[in-house]
C-alpha positions in Angstrom: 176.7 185.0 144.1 173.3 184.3 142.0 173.1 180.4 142.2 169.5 178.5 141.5 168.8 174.9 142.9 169.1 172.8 139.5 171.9 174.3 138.2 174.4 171.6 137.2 178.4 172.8 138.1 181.1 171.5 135.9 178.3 169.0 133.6 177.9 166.7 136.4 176.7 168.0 139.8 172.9 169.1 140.2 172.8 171.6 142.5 169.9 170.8 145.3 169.6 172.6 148.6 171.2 175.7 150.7 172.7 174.0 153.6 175.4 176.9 154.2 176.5 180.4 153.1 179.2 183.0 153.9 180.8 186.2 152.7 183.2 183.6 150.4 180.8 181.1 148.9 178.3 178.4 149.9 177.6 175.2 150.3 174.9 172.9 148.4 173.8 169.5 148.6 173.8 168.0 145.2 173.6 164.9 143.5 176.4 163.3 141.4 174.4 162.5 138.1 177.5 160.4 137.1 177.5 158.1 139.9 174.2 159.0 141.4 175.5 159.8 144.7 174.3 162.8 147.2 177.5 165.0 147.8 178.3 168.6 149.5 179.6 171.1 146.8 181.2 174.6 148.1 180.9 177.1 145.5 183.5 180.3 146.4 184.0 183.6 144.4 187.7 184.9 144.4 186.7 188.2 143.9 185.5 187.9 147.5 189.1 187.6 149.0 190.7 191.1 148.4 193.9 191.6 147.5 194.8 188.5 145.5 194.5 188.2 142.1 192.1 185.8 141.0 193.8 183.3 138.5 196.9 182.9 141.1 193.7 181.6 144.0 192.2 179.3 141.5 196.0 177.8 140.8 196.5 178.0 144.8 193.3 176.1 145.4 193.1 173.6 143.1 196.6 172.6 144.2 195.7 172.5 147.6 192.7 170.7 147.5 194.7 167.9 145.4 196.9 167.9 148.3 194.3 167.5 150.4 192.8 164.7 148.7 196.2 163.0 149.3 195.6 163.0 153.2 193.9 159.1 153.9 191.7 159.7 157.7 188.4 158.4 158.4 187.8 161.7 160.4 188.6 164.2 157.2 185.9 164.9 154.5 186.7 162.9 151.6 187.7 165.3 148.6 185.9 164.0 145.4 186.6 166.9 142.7 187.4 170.5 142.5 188.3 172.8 139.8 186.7 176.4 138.4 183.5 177.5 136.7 183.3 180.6 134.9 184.0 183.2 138.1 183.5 180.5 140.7 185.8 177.7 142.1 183.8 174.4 143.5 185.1 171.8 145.8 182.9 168.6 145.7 183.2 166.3 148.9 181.7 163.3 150.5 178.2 164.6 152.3 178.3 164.2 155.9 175.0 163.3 157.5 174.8 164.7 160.6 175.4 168.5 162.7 177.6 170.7 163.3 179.7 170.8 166.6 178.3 174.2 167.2 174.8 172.6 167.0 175.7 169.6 168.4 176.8 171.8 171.5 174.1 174.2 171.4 171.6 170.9 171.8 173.6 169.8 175.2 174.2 172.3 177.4 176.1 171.9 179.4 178.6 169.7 176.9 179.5 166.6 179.0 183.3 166.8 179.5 183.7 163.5 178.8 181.9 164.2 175.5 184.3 167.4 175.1 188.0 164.6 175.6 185.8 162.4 172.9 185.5 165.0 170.3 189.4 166.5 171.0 190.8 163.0 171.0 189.6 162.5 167.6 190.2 165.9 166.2 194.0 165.5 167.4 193.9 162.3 165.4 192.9 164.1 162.7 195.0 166.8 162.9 198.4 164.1 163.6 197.4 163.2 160.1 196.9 166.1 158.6 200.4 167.8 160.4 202.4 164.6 159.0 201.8 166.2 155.1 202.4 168.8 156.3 199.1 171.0 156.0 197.9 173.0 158.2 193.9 173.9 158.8 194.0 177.5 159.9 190.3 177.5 160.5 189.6 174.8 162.6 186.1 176.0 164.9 183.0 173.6 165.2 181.5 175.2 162.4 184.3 173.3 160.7 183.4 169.5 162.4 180.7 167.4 162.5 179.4 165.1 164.4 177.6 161.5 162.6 175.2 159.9 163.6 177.4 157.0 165.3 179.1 159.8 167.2 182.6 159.7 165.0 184.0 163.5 163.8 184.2 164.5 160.7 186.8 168.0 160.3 185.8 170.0 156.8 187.4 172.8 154.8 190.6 171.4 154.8 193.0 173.2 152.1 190.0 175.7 151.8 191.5 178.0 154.4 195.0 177.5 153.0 194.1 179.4 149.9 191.8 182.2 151.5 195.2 182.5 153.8 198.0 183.1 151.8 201.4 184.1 152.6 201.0 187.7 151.2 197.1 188.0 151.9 196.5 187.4 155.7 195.2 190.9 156.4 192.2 192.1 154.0 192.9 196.1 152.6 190.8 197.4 155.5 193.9 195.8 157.7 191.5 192.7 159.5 192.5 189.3 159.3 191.2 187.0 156.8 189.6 184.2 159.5 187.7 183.7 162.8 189.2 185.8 165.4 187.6 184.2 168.3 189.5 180.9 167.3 192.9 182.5 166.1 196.4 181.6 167.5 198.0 184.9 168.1 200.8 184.6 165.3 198.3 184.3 162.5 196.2 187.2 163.9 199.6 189.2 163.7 199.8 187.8 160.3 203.1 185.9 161.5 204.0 182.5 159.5 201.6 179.4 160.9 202.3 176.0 161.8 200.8 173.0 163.4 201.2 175.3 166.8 198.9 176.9 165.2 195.8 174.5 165.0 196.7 173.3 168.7 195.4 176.7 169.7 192.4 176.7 167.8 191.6 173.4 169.6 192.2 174.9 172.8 189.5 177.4 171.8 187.5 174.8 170.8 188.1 172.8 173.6 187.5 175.5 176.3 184.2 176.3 174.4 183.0 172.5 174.8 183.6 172.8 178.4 182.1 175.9 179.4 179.9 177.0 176.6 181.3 180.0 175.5 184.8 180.7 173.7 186.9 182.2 176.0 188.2 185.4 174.6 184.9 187.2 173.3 184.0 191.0 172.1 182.0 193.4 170.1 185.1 193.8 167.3 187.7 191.7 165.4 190.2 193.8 166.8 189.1 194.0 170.7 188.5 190.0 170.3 192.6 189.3 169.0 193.7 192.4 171.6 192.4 189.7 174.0 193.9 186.7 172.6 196.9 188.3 172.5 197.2 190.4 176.0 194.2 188.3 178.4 195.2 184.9 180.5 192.5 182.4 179.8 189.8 182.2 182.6 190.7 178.3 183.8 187.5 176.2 183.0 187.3 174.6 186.3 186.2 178.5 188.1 183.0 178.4 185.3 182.6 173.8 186.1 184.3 172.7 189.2 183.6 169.2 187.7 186.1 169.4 185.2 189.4 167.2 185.7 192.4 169.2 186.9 194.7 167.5 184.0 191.8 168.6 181.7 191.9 172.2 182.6 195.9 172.2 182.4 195.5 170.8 179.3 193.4 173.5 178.0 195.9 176.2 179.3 198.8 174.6 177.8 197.2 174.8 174.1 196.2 178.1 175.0 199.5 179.5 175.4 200.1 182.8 173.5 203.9 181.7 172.8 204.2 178.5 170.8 206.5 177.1 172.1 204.8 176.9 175.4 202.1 175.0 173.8 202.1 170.9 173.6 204.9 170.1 170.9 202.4 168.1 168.5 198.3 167.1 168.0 200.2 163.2 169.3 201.2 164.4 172.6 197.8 166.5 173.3 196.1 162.6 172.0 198.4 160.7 174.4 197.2 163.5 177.5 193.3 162.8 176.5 193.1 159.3 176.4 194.1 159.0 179.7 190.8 160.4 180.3 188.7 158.5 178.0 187.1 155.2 179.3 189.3 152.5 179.4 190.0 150.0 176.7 192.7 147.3 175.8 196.0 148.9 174.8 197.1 147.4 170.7 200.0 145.5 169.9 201.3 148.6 168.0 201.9 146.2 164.9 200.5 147.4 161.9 197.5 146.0 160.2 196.6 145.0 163.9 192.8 144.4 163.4 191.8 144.7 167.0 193.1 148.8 166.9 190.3 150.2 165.8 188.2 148.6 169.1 190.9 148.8 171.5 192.0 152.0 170.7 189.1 153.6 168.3 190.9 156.6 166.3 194.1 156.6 167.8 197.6 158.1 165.6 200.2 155.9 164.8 203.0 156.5 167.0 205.2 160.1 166.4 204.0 159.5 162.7 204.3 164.0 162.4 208.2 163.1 163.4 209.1 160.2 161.4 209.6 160.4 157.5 207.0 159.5 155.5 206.7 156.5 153.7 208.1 156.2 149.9 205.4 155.7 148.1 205.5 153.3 145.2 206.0 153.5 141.9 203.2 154.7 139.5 203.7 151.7 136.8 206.8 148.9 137.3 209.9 149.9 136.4 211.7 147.5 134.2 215.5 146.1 136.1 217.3 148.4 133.6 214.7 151.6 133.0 215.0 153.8 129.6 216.0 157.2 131.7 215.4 159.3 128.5 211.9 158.2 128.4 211.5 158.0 131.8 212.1 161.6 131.7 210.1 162.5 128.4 207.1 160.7 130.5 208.2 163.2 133.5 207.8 166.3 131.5 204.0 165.0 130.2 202.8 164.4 133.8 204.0 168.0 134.8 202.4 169.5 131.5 199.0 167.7 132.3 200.0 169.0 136.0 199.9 165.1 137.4 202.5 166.2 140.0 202.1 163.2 142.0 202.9 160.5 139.5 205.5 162.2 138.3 207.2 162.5 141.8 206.4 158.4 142.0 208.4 158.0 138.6 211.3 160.3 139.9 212.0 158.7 143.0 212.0 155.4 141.4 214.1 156.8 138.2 217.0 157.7 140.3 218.9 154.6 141.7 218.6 153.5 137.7 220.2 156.8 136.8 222.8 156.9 139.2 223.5 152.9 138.2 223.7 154.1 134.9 225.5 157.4 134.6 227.2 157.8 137.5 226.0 159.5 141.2 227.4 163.1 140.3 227.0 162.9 136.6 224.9 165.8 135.1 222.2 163.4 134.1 221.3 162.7 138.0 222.1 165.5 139.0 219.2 167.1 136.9 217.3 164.4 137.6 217.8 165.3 141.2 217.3 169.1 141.2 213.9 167.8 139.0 212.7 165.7 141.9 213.1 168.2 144.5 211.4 170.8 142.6 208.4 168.7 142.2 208.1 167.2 145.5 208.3 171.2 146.8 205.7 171.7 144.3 203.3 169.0 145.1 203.5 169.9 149.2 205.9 167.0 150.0 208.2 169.1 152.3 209.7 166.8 154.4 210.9 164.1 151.9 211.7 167.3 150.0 214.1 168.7 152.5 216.6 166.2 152.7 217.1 166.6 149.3 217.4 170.3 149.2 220.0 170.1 151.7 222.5 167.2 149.5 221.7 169.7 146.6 223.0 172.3 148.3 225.9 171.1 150.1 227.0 169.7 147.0 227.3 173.0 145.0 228.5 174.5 147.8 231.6 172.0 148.0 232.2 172.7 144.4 231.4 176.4 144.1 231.9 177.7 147.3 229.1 178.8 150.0 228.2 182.1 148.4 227.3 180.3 145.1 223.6 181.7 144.1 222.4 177.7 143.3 223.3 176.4 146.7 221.8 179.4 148.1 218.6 179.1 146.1 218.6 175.1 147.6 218.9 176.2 151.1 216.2 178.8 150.6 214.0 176.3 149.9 214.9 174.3 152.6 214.0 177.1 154.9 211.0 177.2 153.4 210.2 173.4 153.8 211.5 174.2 157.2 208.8 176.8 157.9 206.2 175.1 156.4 206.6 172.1 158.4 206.0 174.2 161.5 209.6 174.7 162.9 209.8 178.4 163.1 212.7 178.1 165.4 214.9 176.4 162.7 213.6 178.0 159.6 214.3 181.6 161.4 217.9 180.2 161.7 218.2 179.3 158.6 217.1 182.6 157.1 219.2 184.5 159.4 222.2 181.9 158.0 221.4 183.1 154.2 220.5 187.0 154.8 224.0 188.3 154.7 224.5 186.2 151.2 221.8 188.1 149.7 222.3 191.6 150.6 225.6 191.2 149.7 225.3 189.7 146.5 221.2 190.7 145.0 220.9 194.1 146.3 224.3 194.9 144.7 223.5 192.9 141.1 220.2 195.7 141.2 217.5 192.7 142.5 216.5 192.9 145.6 213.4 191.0 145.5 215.2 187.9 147.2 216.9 190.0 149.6 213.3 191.4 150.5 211.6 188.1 150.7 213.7 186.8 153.2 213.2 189.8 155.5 209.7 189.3 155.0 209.5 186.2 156.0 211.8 186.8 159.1 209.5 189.2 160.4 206.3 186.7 159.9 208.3 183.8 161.7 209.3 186.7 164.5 205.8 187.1 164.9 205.0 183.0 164.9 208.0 183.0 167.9 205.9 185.9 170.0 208.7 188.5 169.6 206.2 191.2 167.9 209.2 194.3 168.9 211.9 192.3 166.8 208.9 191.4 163.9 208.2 195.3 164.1 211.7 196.5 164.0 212.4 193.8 161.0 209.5 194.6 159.0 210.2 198.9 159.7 213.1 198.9 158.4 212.1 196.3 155.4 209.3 199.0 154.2 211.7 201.6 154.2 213.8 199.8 151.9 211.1 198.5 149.7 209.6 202.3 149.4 212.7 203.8 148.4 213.8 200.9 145.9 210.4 200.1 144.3 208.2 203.2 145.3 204.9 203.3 148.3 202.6 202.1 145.4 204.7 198.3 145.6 202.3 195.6 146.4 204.8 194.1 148.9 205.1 197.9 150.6 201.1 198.2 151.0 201.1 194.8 152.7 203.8 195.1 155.3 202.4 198.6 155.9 199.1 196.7 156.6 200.6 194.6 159.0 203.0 197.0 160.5 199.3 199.4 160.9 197.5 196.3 162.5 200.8 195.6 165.1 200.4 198.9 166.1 196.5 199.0 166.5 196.5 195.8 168.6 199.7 196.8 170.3 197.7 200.2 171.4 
């Protein structure tokens, strides 16, 4: 990547000093000559990230850093642009004076523990915020936080590791994992599908790191560090600092655990375990808009806020007592063409009650309306106010057409896959399981398998996520087999299970 201080990305950001670089891209100071402003801008080339093609990662990214600007925490960089420029992407965020926790702990050795609670407390703030989206980080290490000046954390690279991650793309054509071993959960290692059980590890590496200065599965190779991760019991922190609380140390374990399940059930709970080693401070009402939180309780997530739906958000402009639905829906299809996603969810959700007053609940009008909304709330990353909707859809069609009908199927695909994305492997698994028969029976016959094959796929990835790597071998084994002999060895989706299936086998030897 040939990049000069001075050069000005996208007409507007003058690019000023080095402050980071790795094999995908790196990161400048600048200056926003708009609004005269320092900012950070990471420059990444998607030629660097084999095996995705490079128009597909610019569409990935740019969509998940607009997610990511959608996700309102004092402790997350703030997202101020992003797009592409010639070959490059750029992400332009707030610029966050201070180090990184890798410095930070390389100046104070040993870490303080108490220090160590501080900074995991406010990451699993953070990451309750983050989890509620649902997005996951998938690369959280210190490189990835910093510590201010007044002490607060900031996370970074949010969305970023998303897009270097995909679904199909976890394992690089030399068969390593796209990442940083030394801070990867065992089912993304195995390229298994991720979750928020996922980042819980990562702090846990983290965590353990703070504590007793080293990460605690280290080696010479990618693949003898995972082998480790996967196979090795943690050494407990309190053998390497005896002065390190006992609930501290189980703590660490717990996050540790190479099953998922075994590991605390959200970024809350780990919260709720911390603060009862943090220094001791009034406890809030709980009421919202409570202006004495922040002091009594500096940081702190709302209450089960990853389990409880999120909130409706309102709509984009007022909508008049009896709404025009046609152009209501004419303005619907301009948002999505300028790819405004969000506003045009806003005006869907706020279009229907009118539409259903109007025409009827089970007219064809709403129901369009309805299959619209739930496409674009898939599409702009809001899977849990998505799901209930997929699963109405479906049971609807399913009542009129019968169980096997491909629509309802197609709704309660997606539902698995708001299911999986929301980090509940165990349900999504069921639910996949639930629809397989369907599809063999009804695809592979019809001549397209491609459904048929997707679902297997992600069975074995969500086999992996559960820790049963013999069922996720046997799954994807037989899947290749099938794939070869339908669509040839030369299939994308063939040389990519055959990349994990080679990488199951080299860590499993």
């Amino acid at each position: 990547m040939s990049v000069a201080a001075g050069r000005v990305v996208a007409g507007r950001y003058e690019l000023s000093t080095l402050i980071g670089q790795g094999g995908m891209g790196q990161v400048w100071t600048a200056y926003d000559q708009r609004l005269d402003r320092r900012v950070a801008v990471k420059l990444l080339r998607p030629d660097k990230v084999a095996g995705q093609e490079a128009d597909e990662l610019r569409r990935r990214f740019v969509r998940e850093c607009r997610v990511t600007a959608q996700v309102d925490h004092p402790g997350l960089v703030t997202v101020h642009d992003a797009g592409s420029e010639g070959e490059e992407l750029f992400l332009v965020m707030q610029y966050v004076d201070g180090a990184d926790l890798s410095d930070h702990l390389a100046e104070h050795d040993p870490y303080p523990w108490q220090w160590a609670v501080a900074v995991a407390a406010q990451l699993c703030a953070v990451l309750s915020a983050v989890h509620a989206v649902p997005i996951v980080h998938r690369d959280l290490k210190p490189r990835n936080v910093m510590v201010k000046q007044d002490g607060t954390v900031t996370v970074l690279d949010l969305g970023v590791a998303s897009v270097m991650d995909a679904d199909t793309t976890r394992l690089t054509h030399t068969g390593t994992p796209i990442g940083s071993p030394a801070y990867m959960a065992p089912e993304q290692a195995m390229g298994g599908a991720v979750g928020p059980y996922t980042d819980l590890y990562a702090l846990g590496v983290l965590l353990h790191e703070l504590l007793s200065g080293d990460v605690p599965f280290a080696g010479s190779t990618a693949l003898g560090v995972l082998h480790r991760h996967l196979y090795e019991p943690p050494v407990p922190v309190r053998r390497l600092r005896a002065e390190v609380p006992e609930a501290l140390e189980a703590l660490v374990l717990r996050l540790l655990a190479k099953d998922p399940q075994h590991r605390p059930a959200s970024a809350q709970e780990v919260y709720e375990h911390l603060a009862l080693l943090l220094p001791a401070r009034g406890m809030p009402t709980g009421a919202p808009l409570d202006p004495t939180r922040p002091f009594l309780r500096p940081h702190a997530p709302w209450p089960d806020r990853a389990r409880t739906p999120a909130p409706q958000p309102a709509p984009v402009a007022p909508v008049p007592e009896k709404p025009d639905v046609a152009r209501a829906v004419d303005e619907v299809k301009r948002l999505l063409g300028e790819g405004r996603i969000t506003q045009a969810v806003d005006i869907l959700g706020a279009i229907l009650p009118a539409a259903a007053e109007q025409h009827g609940e089970h007219s064809p009008v709403v129901r369009t309306l309805r299959k619209q909304y739930a496409a674009t709330l898939m599409d702009d990353g809001q899977y849990r106010r998505a799901l209930p909707e997929l699963r109405r859809l479906a049971d609807e069609r399913a009542a009129e057409a019968g169980q096997a009908d491909p629509q309802s199927l197609r709704y309660r695909y997606e539902a698995a896959q708001c299911l999986e994305s929301l980090g509940e492997p165990a349900a999504a698994l069921a639910e996949y399981r639930a629809l397989l028969p369907y599809y063999e029976n009804q695809y592979v016959s019809a001549g397209d398998p491609e459904l048929s094959h997707d679902v297997r796929r992600r069975i074995g990835h969500l086999l992996l996520a559960l820790g049963d790597r013999a069922a996720a071998h046997d799954t994807l084994a037989r899947l290749l087999m099938d794939v070869e002999r339908l669509r040839g060895p030369a299939h994308p989706l063939a040389a990519e299970i055959r990349r994990t299936l080679q990488w199951l086998g080299q860590v499993r030897g």
